[in-house]
C-alpha positions as protocol buffer text, in pm:
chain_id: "A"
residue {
  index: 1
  type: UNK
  ca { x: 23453 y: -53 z: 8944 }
}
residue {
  index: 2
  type: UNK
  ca { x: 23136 y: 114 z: 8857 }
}
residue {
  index: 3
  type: UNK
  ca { x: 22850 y: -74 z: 8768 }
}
residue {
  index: 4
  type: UNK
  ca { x: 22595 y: 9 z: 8506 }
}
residue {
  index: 5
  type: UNK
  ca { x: 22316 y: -262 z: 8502 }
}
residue {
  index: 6
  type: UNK
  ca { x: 21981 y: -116 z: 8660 }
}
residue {
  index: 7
  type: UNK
  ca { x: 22141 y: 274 z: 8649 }
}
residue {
  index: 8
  type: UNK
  ca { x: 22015 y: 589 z: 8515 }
}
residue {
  index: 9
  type: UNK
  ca { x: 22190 y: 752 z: 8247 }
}
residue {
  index: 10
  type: UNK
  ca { x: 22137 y: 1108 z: 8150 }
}
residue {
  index: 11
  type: UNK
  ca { x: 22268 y: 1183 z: 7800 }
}
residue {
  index: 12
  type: UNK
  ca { x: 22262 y: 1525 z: 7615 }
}
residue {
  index: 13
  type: UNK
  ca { x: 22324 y: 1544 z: 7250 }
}
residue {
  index: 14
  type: UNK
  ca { x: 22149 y: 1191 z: 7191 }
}
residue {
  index: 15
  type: UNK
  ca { x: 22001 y: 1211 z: 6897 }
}
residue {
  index: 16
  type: UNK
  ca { x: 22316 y: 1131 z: 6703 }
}
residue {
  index: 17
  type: UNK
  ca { x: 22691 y: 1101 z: 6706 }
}
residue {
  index: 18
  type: UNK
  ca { x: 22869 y: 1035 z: 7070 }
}
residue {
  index: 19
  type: UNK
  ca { x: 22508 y: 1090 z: 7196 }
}
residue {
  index: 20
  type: UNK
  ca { x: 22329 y: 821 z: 7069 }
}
residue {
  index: 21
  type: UNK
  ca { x: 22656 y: 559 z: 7078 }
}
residue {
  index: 22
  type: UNK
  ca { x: 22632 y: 638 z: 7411 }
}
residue {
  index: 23
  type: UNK
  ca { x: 22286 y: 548 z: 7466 }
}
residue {
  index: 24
  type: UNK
  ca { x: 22314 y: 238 z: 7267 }
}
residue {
  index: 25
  type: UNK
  ca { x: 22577 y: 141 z: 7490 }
}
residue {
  index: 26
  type: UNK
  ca { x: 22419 y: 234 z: 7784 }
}
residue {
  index: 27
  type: UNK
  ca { x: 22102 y: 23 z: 7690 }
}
residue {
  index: 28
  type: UNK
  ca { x: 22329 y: -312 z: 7543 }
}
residue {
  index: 29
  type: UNK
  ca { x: 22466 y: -276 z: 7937 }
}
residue {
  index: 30
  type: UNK
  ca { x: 22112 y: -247 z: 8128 }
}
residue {
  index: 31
  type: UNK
  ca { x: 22076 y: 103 z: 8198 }
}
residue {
  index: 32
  type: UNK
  ca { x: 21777 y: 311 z: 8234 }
}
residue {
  index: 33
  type: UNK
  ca { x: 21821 y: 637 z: 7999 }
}
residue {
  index: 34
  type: UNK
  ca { x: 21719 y: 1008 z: 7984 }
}
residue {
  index: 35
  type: UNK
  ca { x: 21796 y: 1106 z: 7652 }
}
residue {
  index: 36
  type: UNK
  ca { x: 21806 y: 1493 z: 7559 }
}
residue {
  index: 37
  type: UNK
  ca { x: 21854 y: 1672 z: 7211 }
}
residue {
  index: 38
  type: UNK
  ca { x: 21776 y: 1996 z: 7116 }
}
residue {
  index: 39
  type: UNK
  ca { x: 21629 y: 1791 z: 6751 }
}
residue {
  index: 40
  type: UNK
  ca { x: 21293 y: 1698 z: 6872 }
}
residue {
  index: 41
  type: UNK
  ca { x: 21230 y: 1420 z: 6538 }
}
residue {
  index: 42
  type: UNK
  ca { x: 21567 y: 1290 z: 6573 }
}
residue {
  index: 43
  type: UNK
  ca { x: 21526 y: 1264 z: 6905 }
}
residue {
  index: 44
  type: UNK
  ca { x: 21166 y: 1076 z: 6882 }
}
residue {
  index: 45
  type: UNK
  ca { x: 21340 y: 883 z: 6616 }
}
residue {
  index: 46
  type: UNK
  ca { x: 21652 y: 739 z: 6865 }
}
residue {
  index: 47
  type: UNK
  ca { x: 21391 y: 662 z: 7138 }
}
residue {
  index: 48
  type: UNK
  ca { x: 21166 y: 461 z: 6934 }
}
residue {
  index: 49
  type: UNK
  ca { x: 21482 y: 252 z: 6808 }
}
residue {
  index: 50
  type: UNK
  ca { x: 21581 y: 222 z: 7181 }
}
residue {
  index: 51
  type: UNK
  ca { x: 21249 y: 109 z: 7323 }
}
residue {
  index: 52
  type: UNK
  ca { x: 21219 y: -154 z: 7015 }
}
residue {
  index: 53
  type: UNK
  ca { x: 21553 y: -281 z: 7115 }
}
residue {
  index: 54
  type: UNK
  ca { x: 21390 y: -346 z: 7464 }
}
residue {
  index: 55
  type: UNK
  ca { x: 21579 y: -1 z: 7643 }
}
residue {
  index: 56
  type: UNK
  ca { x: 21363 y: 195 z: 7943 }
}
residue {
  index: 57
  type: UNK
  ca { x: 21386 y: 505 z: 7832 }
}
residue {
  index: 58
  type: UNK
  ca { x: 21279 y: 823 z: 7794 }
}
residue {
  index: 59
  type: UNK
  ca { x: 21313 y: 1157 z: 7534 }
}
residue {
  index: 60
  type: UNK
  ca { x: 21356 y: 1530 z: 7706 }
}
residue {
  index: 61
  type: UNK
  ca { x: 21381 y: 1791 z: 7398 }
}
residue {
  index: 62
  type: UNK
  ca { x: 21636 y: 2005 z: 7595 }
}
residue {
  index: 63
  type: UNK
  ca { x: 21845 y: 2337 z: 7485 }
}
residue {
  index: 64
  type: UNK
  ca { x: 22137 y: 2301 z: 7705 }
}
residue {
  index: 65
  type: UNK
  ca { x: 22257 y: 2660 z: 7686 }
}
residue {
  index: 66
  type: UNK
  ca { x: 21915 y: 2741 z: 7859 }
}
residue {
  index: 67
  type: UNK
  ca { x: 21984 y: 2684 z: 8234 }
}
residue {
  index: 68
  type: UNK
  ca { x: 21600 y: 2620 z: 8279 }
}
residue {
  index: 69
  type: UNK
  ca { x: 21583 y: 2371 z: 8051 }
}
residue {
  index: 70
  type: UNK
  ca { x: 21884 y: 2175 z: 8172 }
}
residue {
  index: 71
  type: UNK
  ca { x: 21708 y: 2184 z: 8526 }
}
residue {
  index: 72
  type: UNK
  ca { x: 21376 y: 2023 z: 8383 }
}
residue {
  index: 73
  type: UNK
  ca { x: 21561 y: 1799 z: 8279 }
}
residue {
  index: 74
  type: UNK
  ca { x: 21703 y: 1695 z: 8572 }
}
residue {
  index: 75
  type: UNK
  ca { x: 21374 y: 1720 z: 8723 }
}
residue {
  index: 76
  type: UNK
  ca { x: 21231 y: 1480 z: 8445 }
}
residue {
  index: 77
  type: UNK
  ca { x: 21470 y: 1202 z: 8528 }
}
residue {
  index: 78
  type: UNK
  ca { x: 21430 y: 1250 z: 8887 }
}
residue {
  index: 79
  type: UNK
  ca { x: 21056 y: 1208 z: 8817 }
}
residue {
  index: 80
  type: UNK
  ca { x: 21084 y: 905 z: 8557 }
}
residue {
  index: 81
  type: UNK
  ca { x: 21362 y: 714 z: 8766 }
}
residue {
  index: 82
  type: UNK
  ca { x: 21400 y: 843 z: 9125 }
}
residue {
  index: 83
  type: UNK
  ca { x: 21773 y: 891 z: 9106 }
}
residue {
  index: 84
  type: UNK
  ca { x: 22094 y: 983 z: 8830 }
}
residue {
  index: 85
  type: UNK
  ca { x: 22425 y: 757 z: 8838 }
}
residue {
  index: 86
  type: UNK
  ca { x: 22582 y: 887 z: 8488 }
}
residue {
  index: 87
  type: UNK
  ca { x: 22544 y: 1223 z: 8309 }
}
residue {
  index: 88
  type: UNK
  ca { x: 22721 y: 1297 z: 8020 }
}
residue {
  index: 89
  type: UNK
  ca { x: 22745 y: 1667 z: 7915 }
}
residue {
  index: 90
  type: UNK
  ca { x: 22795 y: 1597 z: 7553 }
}
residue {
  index: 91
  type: UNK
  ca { x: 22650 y: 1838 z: 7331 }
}
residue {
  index: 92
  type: UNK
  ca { x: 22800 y: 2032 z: 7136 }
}
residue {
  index: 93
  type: UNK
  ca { x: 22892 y: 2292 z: 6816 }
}
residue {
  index: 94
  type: UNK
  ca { x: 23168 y: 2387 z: 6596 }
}
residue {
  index: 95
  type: UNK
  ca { x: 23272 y: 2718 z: 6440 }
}
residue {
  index: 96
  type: UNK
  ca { x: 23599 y: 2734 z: 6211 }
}
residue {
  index: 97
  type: UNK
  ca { x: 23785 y: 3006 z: 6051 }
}
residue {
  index: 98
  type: UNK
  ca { x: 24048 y: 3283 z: 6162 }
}
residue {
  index: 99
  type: UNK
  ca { x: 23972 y: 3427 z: 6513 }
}
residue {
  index: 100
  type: UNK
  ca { x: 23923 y: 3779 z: 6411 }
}
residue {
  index: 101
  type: UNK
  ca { x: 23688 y: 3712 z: 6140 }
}
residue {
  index: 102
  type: UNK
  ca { x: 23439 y: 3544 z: 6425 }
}
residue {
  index: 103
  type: UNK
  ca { x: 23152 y: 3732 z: 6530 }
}
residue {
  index: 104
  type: UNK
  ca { x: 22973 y: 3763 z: 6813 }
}
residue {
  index: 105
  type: UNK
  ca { x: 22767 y: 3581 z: 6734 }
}
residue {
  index: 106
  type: UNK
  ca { x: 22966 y: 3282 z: 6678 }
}
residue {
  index: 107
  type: UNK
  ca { x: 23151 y: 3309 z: 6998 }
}
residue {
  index: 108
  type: UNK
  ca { x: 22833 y: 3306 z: 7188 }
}
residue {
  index: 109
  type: UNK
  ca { x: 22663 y: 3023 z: 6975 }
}
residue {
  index: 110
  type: UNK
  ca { x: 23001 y: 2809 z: 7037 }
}
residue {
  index: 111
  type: UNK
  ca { x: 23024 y: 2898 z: 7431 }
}
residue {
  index: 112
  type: UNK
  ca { x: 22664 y: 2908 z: 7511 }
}
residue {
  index: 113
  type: UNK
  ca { x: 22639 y: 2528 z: 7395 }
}
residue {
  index: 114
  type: UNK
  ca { x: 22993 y: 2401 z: 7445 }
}
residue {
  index: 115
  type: UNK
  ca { x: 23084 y: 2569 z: 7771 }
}
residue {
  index: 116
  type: UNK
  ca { x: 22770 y: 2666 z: 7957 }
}
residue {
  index: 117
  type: UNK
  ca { x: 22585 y: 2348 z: 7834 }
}
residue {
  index: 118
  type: UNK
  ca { x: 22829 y: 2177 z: 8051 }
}
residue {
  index: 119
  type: UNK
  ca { x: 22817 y: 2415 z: 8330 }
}
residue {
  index: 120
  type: UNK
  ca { x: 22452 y: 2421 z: 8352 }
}
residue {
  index: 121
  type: UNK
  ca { x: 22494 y: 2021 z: 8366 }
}
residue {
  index: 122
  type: UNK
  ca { x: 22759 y: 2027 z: 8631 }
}
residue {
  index: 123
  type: UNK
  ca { x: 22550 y: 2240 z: 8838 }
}
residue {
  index: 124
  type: UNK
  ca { x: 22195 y: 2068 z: 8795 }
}
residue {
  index: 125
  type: UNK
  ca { x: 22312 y: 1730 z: 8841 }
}
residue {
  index: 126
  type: UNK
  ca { x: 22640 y: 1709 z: 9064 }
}
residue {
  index: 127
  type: UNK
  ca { x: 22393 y: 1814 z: 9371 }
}
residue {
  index: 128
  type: UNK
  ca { x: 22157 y: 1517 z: 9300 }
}
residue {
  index: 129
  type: UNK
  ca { x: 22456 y: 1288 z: 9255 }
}
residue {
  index: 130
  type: UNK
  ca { x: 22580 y: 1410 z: 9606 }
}
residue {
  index: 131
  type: UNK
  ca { x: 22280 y: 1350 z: 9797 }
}
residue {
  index: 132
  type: UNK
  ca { x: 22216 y: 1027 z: 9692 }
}
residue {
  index: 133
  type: UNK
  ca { x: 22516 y: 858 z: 9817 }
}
residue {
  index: 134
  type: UNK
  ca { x: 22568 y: 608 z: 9549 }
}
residue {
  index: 135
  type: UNK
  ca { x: 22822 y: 570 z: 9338 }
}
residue {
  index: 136
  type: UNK
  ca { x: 22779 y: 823 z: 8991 }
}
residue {
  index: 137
  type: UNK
  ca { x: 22988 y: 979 z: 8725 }
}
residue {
  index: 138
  type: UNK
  ca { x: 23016 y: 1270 z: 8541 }
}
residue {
  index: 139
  type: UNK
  ca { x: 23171 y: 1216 z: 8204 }
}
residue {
  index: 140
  type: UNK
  ca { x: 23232 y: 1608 z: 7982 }
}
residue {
  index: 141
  type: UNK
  ca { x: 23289 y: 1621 z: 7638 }
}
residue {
  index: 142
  type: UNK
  ca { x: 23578 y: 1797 z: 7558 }
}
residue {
  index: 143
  type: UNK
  ca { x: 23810 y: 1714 z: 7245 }
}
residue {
  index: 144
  type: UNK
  ca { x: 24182 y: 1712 z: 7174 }
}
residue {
  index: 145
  type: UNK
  ca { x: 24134 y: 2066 z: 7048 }
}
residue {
  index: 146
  type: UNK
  ca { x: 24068 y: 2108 z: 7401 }
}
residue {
  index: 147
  type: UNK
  ca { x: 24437 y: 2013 z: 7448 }
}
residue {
  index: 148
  type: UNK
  ca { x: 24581 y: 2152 z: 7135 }
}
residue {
  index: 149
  type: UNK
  ca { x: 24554 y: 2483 z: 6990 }
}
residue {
  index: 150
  type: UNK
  ca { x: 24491 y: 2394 z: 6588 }
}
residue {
  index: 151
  type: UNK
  ca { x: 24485 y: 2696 z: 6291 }
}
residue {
  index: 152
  type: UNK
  ca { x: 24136 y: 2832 z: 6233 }
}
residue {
  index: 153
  type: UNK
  ca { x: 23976 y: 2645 z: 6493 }
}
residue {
  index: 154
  type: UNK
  ca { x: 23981 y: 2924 z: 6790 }
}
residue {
  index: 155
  type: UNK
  ca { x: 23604 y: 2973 z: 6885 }
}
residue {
  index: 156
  type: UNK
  ca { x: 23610 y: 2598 z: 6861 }
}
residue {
  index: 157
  type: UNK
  ca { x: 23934 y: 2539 z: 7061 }
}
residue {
  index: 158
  type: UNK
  ca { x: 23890 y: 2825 z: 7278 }
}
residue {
  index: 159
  type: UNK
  ca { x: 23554 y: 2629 z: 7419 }
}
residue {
  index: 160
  type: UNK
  ca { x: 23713 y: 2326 z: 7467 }
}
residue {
  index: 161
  type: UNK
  ca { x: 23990 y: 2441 z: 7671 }
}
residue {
  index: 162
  type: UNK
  ca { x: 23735 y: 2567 z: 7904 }
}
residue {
  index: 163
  type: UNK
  ca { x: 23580 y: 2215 z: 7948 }
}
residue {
  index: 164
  type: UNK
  ca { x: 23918 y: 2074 z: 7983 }
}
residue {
  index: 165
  type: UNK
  ca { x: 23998 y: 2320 z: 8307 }
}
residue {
  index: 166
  type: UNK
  ca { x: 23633 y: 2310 z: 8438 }
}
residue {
  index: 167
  type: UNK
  ca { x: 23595 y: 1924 z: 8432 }
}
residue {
  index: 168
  type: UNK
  ca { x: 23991 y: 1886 z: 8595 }
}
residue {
  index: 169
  type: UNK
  ca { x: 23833 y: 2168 z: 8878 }
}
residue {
  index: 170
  type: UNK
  ca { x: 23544 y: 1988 z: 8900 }
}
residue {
  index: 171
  type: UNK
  ca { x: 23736 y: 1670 z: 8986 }
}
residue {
  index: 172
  type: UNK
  ca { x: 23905 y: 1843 z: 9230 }
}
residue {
  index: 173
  type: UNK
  ca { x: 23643 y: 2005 z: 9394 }
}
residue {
  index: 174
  type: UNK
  ca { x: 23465 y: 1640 z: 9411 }
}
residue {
  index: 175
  type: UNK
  ca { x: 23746 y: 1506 z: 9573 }
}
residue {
  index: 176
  type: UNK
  ca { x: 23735 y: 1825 z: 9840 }
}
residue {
  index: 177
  type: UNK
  ca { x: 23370 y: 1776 z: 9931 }
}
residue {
  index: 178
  type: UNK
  ca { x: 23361 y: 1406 z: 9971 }
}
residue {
  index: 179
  type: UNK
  ca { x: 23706 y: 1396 z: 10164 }
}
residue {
  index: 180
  type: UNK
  ca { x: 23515 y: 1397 z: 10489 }
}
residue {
  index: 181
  type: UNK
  ca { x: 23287 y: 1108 z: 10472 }
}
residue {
  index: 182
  type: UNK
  ca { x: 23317 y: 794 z: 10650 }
}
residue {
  index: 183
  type: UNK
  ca { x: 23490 y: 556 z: 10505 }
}
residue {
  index: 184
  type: UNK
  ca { x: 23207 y: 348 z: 10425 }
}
residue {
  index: 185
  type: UNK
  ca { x: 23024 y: 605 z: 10294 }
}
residue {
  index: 186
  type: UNK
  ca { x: 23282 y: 724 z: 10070 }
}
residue {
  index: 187
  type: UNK
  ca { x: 23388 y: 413 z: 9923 }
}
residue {
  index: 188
  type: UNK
  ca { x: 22969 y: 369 z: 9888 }
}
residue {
  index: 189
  type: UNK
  ca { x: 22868 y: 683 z: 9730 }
}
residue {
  index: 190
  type: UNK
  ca { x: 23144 y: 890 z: 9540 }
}
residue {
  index: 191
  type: UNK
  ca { x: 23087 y: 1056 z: 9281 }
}
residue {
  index: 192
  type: UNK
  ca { x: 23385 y: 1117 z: 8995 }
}
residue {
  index: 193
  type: UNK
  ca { x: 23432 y: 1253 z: 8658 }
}
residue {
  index: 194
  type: UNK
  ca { x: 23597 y: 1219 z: 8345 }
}
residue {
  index: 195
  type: UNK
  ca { x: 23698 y: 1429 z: 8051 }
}
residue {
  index: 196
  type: UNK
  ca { x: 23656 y: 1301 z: 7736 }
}
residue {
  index: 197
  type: UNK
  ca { x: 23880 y: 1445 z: 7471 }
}
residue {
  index: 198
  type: UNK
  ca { x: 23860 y: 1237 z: 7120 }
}
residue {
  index: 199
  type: UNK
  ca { x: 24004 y: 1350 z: 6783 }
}
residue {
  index: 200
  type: UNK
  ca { x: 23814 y: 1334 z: 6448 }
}
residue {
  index: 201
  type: UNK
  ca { x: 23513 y: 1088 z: 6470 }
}
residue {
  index: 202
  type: UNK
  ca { x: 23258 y: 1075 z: 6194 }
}
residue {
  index: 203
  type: UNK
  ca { x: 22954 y: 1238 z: 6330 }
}
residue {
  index: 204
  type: UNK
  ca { x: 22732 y: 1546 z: 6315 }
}
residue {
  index: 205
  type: UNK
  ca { x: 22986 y: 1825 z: 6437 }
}
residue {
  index: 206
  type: UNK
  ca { x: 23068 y: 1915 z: 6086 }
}
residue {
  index: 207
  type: UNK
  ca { x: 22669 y: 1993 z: 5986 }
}
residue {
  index: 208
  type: UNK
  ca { x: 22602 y: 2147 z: 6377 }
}
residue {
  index: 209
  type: UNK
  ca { x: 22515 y: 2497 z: 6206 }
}
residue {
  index: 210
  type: UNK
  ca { x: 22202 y: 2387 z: 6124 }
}
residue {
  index: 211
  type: UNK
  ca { x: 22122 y: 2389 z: 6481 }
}
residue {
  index: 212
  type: UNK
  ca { x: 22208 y: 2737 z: 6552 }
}
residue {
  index: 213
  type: UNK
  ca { x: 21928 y: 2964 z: 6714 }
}
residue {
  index: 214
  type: UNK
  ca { x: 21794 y: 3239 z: 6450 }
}
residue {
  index: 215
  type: UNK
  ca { x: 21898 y: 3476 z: 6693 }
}
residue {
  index: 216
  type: UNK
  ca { x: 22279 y: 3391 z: 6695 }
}
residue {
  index: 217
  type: UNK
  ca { x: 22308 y: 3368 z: 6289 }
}
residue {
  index: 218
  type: UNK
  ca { x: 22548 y: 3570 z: 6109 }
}
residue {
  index: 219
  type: UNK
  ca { x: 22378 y: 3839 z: 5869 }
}
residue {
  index: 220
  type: UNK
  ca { x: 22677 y: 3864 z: 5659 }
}
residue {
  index: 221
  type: UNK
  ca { x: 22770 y: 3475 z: 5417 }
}
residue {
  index: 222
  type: UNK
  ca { x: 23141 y: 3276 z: 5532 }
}
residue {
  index: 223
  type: UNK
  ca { x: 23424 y: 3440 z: 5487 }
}
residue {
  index: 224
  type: UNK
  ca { x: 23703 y: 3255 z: 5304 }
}
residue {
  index: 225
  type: UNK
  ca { x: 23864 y: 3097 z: 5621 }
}
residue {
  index: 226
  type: UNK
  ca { x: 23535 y: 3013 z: 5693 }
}
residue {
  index: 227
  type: UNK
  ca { x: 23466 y: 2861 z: 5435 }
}
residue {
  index: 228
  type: UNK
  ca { x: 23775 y: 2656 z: 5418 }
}
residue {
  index: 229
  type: UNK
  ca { x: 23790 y: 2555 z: 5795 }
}
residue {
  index: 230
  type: UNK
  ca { x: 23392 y: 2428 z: 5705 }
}
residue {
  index: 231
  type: UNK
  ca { x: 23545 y: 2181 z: 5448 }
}
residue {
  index: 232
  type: UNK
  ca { x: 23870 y: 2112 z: 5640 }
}
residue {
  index: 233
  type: UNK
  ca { x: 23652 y: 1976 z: 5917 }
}
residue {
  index: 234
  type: UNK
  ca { x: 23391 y: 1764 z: 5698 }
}
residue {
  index: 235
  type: UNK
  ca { x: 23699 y: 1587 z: 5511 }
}
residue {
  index: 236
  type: UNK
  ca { x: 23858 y: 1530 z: 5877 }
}
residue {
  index: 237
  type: UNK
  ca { x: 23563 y: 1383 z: 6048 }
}
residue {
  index: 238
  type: UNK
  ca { x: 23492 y: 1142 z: 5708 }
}
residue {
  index: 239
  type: UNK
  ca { x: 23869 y: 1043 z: 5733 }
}
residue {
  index: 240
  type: UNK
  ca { x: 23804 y: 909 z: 6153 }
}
residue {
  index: 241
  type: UNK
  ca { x: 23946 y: 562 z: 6171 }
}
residue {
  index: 242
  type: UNK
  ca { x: 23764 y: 527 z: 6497 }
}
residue {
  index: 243
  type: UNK
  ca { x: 23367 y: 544 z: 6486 }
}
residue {
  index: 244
  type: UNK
  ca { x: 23118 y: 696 z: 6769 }
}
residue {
  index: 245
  type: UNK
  ca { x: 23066 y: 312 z: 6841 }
}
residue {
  index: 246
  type: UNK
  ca { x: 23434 y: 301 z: 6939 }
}
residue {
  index: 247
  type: UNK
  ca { x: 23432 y: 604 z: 7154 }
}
residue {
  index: 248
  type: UNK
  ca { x: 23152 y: 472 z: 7346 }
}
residue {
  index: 249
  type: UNK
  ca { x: 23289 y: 158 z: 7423 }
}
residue {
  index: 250
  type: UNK
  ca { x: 23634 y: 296 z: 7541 }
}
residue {
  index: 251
  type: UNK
  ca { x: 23421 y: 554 z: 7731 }
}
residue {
  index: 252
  type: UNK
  ca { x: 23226 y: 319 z: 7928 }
}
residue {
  index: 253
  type: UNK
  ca { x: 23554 y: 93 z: 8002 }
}
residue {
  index: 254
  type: UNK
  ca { x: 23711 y: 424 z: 8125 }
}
residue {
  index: 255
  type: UNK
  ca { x: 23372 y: 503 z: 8351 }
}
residue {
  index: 256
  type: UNK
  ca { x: 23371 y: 143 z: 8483 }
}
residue {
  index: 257
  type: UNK
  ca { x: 23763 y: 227 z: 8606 }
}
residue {
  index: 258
  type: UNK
  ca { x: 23679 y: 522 z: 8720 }
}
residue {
  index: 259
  type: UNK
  ca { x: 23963 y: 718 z: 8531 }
}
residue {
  index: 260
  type: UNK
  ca { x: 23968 y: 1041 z: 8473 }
}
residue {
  index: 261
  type: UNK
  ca { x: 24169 y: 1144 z: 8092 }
}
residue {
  index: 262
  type: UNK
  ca { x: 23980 y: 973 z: 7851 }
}
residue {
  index: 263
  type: UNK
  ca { x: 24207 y: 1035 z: 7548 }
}
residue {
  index: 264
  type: UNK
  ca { x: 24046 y: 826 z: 7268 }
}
residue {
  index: 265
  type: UNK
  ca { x: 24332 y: 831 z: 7009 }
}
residue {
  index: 266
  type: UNK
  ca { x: 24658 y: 833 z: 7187 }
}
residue {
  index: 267
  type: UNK
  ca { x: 24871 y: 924 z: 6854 }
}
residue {
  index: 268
  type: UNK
  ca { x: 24788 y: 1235 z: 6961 }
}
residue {
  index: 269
  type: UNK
  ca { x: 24999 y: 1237 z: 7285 }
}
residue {
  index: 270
  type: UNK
  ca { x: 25327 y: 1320 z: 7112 }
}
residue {
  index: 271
  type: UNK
  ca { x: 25177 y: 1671 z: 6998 }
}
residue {
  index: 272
  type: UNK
  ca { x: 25042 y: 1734 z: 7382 }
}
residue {
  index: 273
  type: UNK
  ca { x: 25367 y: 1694 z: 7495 }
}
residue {
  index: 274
  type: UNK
  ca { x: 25554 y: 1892 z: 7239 }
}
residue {
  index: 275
  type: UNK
  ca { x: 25259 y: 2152 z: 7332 }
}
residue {
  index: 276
  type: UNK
  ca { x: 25374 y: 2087 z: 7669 }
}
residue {
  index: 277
  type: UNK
  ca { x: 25723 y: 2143 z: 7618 }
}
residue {
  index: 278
  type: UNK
  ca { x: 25658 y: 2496 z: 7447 }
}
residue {
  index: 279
  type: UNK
  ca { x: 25558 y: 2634 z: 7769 }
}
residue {
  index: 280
  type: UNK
  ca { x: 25806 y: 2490 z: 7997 }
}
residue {
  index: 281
  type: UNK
  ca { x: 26053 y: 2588 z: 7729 }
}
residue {
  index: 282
  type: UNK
  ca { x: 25910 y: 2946 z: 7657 }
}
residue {
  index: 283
  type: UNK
  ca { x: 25942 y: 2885 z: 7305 }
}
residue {
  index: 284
  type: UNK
  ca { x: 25647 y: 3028 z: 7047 }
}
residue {
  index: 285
  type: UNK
  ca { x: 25400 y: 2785 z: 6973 }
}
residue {
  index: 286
  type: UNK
  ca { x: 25459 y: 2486 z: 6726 }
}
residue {
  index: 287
  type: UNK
  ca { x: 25250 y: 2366 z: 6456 }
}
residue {
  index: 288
  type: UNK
  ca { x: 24958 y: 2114 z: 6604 }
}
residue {
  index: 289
  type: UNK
  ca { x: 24952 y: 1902 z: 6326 }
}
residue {
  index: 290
  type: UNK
  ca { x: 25398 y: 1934 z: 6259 }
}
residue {
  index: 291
  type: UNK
  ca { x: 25404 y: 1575 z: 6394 }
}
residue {
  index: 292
  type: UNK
  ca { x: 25035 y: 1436 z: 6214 }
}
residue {
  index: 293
  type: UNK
  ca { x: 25123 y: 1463 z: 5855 }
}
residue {
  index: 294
  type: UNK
  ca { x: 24834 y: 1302 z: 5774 }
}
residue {
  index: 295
  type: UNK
  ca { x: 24593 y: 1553 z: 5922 }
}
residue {
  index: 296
  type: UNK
  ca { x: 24805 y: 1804 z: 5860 }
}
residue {
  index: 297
  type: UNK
  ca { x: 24740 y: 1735 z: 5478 }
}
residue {
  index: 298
  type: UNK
  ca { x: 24397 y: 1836 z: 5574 }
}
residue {
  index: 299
  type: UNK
  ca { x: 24444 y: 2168 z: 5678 }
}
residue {
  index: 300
  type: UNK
  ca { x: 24190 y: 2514 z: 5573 }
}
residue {
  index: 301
  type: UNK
  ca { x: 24345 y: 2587 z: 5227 }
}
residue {
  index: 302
  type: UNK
  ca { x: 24271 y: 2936 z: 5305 }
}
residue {
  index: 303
  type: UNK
  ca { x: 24440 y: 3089 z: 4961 }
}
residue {
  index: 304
  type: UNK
  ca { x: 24179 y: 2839 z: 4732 }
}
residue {
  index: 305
  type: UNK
  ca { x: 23848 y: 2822 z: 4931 }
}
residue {
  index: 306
  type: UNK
  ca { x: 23557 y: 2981 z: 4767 }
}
């Protein structure tokens, strides 16, 4: 069992949604946190709340697609707390609409964030988790559209695939380098993972353009799958029946047992398996949401948006 009570926490993305139900968690449980957002006032604003509450904690505005940054930051809570037992790569950015009407600048937005936010984490943290030789967890973000391939969601889905495949590596890989300890030291000190992959939650996803770079926005306005993937996604997220309180509490459950899938709304299971059996079977992909007639009533109304 892992143990949180006197622990450091890293958290990115804690300003709001999974993020800050995370951190709220984390505190209700005794843990020191390092809290990181790329929303400077929000971020003052969930620190303040935390420290009232009686939390140890600290705020690190952080860009996660910026390697540099995501290494201060592991500097900063190396400097606040000495050591890092839980990281959770957890930020992250949404872009709907067909795949071929997604610019460049929308597949870099989506990956720089969603992808290399994690693999910057992965690589600044795992090393300090290593050394230390106490017990610490890596918990990635990913989302059932990391295990499903829904319409109109590609730059989206595409990303979390990725974090799907590099968080089951990275387990891998864990298990590889610690597979030659002592056993005393092993059962002391290992470090696992877990991949987090929930379905519609209400939080911030649906308004995350507001946090793309200047750099990275489109010139030309929506197009009409765009536009209806945009509200597709806001009436999805309002529909949730779980909230980000939920999430974190089956998250942290899952951490404690140290188990790996953390799979948030197991309706979902009957489409990953039909997924599933579409590639043992070599038949063409079916409809995601053919078995979810209730989301699939909320799917881009491509024809009508405007």
């Amino acid at each position: 069992m892992f143990e949180f009570a006197g622990k450091v926490a890293v958290i990115t993305g804690a300003a709001s949604g999974f993020g800050r139900a995370f951190a709220e968690k984390g505190a209700s449980l005794g843990m020191k946190l390092v809290l990181a957002d790329l929303n400077p006032e929000a971020l003052v604003q969930t620190v303040d709340a935390l420290r009232a509450g009686g939390a140890e904690v600290i705020g690190v505005p952080t860009d996660v697609s910026d390697a540099a940054q995501v290494e201060a930051l592991a500097q900063a809570a190396l400097d606040a707390f000495g050591k890092v037992h839980l990281l959770f790569n957890n930020a992250g950015v949404g872009s709907g609409g067909f795949l071929w009407e997604s610019s460049a600048n929308d597949w870099a937005w989506v990956f720089n964030v969603n992808v290399m936010g994690v693999a910057h984490g992965v690589r600044a943290f795992t090393p300090i988790m290593l050394r230390q030789n106490e017990p610490a967890h890596i918990v990635n973000t990913a989302s059932v559209a990391g295990l499903l391939s829904p319409p109109a969601m590609g730059v989206y889905n595409a990303s979390k695939h990725a974090v799907v495949s590099l968080t089951e590596t990275l387990y891998h890989d864990l298990q590889l380098a610690q597979a030659g300890k002592p056993e005393s030291a092993a059962g002391g000190g290992e470090v696992g993972c877990s991949l987090l992959c929930p379905a519609f939650v209400p939080t911030g996803i649906a308004d995350a353009e507001r946090a793309r770079p200047t750099e990275l926005r489109n010139a030309s306005g929506p197009t009409r799958s765009q536009i209806a993937a945009g509200k597709q996604l806001q009436r999805a997220v309002q529909a949730g029946k779980l909230s980000a309180t939920d999430v974190a509490d089956i998250t942290f459950e899952a951490i404690a047992a140290r188990r790996f899938y953390i799979i948030t709304h197991p309706g979902i299971m009957a489409t990953v398996k039909l997924r599933h059996e579409d590639i043992e079977q070599l038949r063409n992909p079916t409809d995601p949401m053919s078995l979810k007639p209730d989301v699939k009533s909320l799917k881009p109304d491509v024809k009508n948006a405007s």
